[in-house]
N, CA, C and O atoms as CSV, one atom per row, in Angstrom:
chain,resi,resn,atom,element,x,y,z
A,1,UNK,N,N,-24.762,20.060,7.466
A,1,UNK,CA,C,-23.333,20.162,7.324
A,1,UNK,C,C,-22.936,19.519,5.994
A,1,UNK,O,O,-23.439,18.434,5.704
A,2,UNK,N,N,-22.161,20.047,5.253
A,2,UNK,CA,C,-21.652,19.561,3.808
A,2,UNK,C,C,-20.984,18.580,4.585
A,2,UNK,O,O,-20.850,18.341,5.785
A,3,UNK,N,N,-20.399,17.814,2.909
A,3,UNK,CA,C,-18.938,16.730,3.118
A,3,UNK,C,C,-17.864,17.419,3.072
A,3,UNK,O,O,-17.015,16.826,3.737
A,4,UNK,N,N,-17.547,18.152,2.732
A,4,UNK,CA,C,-16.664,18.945,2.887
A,4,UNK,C,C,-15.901,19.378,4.576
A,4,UNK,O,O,-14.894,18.991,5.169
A,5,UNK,N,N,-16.982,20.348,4.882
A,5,UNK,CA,C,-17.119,20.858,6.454
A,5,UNK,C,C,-17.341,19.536,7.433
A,5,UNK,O,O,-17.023,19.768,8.599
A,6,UNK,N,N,-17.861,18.103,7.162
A,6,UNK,CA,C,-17.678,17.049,7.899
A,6,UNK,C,C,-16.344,16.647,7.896
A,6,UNK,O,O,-15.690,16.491,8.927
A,7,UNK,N,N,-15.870,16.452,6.626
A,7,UNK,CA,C,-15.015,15.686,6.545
A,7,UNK,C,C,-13.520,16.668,7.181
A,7,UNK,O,O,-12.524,16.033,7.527
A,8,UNK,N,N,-13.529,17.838,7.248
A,8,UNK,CA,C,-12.868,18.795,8.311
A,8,UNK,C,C,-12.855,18.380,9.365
A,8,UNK,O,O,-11.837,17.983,9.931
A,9,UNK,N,N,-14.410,18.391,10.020
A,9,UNK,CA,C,-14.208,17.692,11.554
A,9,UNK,C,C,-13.704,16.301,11.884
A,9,UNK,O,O,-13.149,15.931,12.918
A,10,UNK,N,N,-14.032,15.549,10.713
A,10,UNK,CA,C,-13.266,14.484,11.225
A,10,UNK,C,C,-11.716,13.891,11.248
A,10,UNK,O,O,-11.162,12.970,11.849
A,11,UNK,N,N,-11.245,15.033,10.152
A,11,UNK,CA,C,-9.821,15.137,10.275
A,11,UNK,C,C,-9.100,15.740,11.436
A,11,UNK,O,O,-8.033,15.299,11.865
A,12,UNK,N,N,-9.875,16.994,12.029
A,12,UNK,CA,C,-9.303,17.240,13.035
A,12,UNK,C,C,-9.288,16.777,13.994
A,12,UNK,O,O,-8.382,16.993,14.799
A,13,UNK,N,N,-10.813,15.569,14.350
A,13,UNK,CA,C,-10.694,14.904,15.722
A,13,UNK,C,C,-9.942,13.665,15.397
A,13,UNK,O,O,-9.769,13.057,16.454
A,14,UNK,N,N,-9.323,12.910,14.210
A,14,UNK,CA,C,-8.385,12.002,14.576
A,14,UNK,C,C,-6.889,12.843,14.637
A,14,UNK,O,O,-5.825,12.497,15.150
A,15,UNK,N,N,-7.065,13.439,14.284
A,15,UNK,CA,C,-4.961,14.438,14.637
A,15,UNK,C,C,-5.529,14.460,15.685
A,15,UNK,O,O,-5.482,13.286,16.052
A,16,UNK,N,N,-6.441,15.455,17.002
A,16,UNK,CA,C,-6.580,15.635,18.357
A,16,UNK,C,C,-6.399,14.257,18.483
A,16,UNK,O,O,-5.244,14.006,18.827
A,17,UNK,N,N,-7.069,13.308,18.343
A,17,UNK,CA,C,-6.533,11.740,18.842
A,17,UNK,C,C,-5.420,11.496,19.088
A,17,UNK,O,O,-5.089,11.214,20.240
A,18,UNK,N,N,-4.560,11.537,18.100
A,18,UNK,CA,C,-3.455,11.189,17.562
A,18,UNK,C,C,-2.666,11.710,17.837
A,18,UNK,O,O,-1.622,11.183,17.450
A,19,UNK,N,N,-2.445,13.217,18.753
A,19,UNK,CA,C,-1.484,14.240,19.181
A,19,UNK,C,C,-2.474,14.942,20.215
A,19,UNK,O,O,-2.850,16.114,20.246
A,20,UNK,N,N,-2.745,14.002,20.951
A,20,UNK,CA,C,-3.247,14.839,22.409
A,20,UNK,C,C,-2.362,15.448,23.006
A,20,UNK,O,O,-2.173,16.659,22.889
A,21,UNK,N,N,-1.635,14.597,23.801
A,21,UNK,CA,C,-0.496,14.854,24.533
A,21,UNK,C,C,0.097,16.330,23.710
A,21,UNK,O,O,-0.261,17.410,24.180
A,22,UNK,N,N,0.812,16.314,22.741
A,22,UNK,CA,C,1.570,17.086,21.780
A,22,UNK,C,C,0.861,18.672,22.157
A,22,UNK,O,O,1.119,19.676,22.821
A,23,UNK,N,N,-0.290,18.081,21.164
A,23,UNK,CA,C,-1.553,19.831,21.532
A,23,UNK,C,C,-1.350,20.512,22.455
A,23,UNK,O,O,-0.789,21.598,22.597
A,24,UNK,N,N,-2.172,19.347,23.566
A,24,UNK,CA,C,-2.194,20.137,24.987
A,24,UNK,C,C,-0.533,20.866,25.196
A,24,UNK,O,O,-0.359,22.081,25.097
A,25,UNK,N,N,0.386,20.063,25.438
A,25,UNK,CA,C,1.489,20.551,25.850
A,25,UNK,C,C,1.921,21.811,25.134
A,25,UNK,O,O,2.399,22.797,25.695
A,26,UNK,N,N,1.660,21.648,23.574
A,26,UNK,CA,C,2.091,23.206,22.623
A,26,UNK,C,C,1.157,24.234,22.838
A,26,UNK,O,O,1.320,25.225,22.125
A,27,UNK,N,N,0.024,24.266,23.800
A,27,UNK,CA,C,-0.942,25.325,23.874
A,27,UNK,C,C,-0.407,25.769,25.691
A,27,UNK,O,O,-0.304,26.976,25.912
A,28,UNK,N,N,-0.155,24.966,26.660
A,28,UNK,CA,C,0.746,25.110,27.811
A,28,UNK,C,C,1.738,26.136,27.596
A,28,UNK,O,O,1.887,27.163,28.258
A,29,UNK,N,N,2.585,25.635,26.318
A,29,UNK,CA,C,3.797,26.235,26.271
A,29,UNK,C,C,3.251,27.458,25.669
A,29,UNK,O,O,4.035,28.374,25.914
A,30,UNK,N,N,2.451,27.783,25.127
A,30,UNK,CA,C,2.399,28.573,24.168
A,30,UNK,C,C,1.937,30.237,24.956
A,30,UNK,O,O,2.188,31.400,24.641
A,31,UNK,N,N,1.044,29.507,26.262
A,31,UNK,CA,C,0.483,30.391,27.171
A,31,UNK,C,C,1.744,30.945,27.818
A,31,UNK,O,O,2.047,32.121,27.616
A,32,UNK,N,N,2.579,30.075,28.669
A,32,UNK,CA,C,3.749,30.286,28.988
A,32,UNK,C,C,4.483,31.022,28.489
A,32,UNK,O,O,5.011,31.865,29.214
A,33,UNK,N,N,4.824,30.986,26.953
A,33,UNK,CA,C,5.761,31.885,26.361
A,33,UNK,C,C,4.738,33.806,26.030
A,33,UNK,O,O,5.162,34.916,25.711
A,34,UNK,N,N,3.518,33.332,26.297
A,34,UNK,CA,C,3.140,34.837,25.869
A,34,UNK,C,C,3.159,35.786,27.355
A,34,UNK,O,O,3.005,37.007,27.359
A,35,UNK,N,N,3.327,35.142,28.302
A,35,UNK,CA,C,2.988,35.276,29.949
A,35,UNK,C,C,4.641,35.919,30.425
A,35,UNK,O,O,4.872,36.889,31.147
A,36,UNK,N,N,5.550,35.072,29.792
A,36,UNK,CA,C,7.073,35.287,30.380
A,36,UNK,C,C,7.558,36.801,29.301
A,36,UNK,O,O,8.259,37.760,29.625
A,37,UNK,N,N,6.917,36.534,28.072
A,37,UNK,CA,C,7.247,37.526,27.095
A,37,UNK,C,C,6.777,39.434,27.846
A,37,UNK,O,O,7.500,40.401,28.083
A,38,UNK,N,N,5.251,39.215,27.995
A,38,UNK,CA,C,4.888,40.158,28.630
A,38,UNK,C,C,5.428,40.941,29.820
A,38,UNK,O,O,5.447,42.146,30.071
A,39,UNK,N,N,5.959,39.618,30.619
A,39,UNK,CA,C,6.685,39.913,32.130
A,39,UNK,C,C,8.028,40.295,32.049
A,39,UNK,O,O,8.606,40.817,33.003
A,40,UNK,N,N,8.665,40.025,30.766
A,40,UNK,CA,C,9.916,40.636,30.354
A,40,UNK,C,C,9.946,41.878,29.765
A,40,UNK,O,O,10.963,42.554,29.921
A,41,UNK,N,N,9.067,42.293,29.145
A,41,UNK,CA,C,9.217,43.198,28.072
A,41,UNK,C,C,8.470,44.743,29.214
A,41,UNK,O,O,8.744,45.941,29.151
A,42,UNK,N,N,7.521,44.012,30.122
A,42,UNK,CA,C,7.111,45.229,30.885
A,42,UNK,C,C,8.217,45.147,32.049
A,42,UNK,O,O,8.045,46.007,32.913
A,43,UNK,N,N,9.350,44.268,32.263
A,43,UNK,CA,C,9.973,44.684,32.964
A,43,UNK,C,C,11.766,44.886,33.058
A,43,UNK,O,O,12.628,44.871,33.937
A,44,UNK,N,N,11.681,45.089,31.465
A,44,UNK,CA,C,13.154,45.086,31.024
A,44,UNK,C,C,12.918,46.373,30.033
A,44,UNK,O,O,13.776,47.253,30.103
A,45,UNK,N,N,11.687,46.587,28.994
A,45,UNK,CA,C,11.835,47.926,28.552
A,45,UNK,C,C,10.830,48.740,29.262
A,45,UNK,O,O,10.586,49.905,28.947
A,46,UNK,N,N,10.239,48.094,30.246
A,46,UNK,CA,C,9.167,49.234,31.097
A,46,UNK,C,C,8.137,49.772,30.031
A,46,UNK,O,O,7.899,50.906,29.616
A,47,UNK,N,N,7.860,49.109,29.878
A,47,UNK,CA,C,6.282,49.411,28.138
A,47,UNK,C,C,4.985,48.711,29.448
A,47,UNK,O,O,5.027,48.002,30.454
A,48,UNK,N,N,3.827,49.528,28.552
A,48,UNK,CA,C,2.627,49.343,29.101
A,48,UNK,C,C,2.054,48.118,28.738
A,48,UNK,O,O,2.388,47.711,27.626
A,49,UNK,N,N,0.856,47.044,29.736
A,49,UNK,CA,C,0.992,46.052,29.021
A,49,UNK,C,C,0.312,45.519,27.669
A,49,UNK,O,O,0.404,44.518,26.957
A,50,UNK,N,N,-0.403,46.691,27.691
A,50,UNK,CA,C,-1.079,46.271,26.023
A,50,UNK,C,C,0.202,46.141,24.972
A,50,UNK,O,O,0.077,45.263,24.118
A,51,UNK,N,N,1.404,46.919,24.953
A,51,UNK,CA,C,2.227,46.665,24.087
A,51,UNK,C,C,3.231,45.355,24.115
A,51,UNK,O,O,3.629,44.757,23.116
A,52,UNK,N,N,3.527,45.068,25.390
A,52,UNK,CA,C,3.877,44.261,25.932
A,52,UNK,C,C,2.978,42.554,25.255
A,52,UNK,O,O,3.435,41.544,24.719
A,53,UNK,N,N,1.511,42.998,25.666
A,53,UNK,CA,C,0.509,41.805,25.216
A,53,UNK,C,C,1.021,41.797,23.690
A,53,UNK,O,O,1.385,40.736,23.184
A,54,UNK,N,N,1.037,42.836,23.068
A,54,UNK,CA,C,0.877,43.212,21.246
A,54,UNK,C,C,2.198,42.165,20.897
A,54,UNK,O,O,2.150,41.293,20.029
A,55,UNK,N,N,3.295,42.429,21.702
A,55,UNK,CA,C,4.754,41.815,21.015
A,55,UNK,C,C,4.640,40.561,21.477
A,55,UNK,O,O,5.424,39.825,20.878
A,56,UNK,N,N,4.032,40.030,22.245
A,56,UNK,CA,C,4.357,38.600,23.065
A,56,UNK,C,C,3.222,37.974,21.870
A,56,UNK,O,O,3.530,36.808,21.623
A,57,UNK,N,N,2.346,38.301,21.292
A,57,UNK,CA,C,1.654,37.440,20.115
A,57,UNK,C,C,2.229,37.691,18.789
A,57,UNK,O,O,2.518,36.766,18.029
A,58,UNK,N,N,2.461,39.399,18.392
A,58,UNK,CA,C,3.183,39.246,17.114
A,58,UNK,C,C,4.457,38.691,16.850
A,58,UNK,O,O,4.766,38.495,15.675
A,59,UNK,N,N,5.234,38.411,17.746
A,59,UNK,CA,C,6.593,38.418,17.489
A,59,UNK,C,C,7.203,36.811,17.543
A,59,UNK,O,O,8.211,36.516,16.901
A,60,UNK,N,N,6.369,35.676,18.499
A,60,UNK,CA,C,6.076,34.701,18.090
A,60,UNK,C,C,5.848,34.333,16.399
A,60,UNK,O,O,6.741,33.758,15.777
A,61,UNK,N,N,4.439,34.767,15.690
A,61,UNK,CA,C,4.078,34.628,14.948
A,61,UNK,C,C,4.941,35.282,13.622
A,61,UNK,O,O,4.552,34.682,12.620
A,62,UNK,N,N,5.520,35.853,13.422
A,62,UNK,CA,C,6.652,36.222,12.691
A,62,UNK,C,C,8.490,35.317,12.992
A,62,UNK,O,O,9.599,35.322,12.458
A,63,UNK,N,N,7.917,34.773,13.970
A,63,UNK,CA,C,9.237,33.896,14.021
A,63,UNK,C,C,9.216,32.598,13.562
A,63,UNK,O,O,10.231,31.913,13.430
A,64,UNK,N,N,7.745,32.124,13.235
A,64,UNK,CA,C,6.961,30.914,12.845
A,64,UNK,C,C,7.036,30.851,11.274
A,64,UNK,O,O,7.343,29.864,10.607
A,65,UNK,N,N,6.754,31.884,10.897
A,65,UNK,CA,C,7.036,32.644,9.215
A,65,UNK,C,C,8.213,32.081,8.947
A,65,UNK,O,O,8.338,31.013,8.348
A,66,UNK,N,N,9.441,33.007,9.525
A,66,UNK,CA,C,10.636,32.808,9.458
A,66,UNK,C,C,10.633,31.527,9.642
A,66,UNK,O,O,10.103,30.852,8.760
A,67,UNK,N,N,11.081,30.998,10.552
A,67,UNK,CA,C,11.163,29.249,10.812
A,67,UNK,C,C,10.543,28.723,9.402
A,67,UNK,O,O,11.319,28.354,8.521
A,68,UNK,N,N,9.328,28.698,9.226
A,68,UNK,CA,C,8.848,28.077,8.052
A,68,UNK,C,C,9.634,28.190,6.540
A,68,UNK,O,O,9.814,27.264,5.749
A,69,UNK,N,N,10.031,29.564,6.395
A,69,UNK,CA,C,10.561,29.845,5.194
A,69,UNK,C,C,12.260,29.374,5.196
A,69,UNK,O,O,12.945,29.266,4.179
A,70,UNK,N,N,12.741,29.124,6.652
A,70,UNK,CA,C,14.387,28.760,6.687
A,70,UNK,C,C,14.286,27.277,6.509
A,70,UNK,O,O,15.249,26.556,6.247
A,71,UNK,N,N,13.040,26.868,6.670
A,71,UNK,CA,C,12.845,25.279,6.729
A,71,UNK,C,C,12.883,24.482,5.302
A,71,UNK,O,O,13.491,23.445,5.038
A,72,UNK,N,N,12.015,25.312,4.430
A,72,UNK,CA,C,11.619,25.152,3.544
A,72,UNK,C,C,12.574,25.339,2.488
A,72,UNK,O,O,12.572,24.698,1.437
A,73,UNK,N,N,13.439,26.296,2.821
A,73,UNK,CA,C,15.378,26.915,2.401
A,73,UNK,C,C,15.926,25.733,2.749
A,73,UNK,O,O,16.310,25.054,1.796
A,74,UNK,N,N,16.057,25.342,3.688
A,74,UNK,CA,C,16.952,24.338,4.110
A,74,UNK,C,C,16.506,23.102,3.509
A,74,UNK,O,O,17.222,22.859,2.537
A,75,UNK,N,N,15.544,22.145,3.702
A,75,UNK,CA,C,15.061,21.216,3.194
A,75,UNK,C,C,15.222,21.327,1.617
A,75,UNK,O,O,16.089,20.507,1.315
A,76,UNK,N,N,14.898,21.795,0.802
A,76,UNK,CA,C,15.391,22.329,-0.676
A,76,UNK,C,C,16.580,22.624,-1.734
A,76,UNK,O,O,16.625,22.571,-2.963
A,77,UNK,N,N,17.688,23.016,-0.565
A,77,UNK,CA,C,19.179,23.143,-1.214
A,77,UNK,C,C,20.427,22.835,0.023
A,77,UNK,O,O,21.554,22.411,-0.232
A,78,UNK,N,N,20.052,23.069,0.994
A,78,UNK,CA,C,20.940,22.124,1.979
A,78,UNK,C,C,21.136,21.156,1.809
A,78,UNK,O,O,22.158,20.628,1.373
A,79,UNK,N,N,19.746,20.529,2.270
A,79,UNK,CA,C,20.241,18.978,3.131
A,79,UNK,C,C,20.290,18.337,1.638
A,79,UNK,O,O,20.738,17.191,1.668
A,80,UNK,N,N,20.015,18.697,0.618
A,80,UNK,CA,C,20.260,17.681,-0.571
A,80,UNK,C,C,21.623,17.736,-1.193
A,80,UNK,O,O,21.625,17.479,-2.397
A,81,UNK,N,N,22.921,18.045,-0.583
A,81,UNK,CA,C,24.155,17.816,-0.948
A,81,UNK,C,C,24.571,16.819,-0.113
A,81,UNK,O,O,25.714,16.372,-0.207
């Protein structure tokens, strides 16, 4: 194993240290939100569930984008007046 690729693992097992609780709970939620997404979408637009599965991961992940880029907007020329 390089220093490089070590020094990866050991960054990630002190954050897992350091945000157990946090992790676990954002991977809970995360199951949760792809589970309720699916159960809505196959039963409010009646779609099959592979499409259903398709939007409950892409559509998260494009809202994370967004979020990131309004954050990054905001932090930058907002909050500095």
């Amino acid at each position: 194993m390089t220093e490089f690729t070590s020094g990866i693992f050991q960054a990630s097992k002190e954050i897992y240290k350091n945000n157990k609780g946090s992790i676990l709970r954002t991977i809970v939620y995360t199951i949760g939100h792809f589970a309720i997404a699916i159960i809505v979408l196959m039963s409010v637009a009646d779609v099959s569930f592979v499409i259903a599965l398709t939007d409950a991961i892409v559509e998260p992940l494009a809202n994370s984008v967004w979020y990131f880029l309004l954050d990054k907007f905001w932090a930058s020329k907002v909050m500095k007046k």
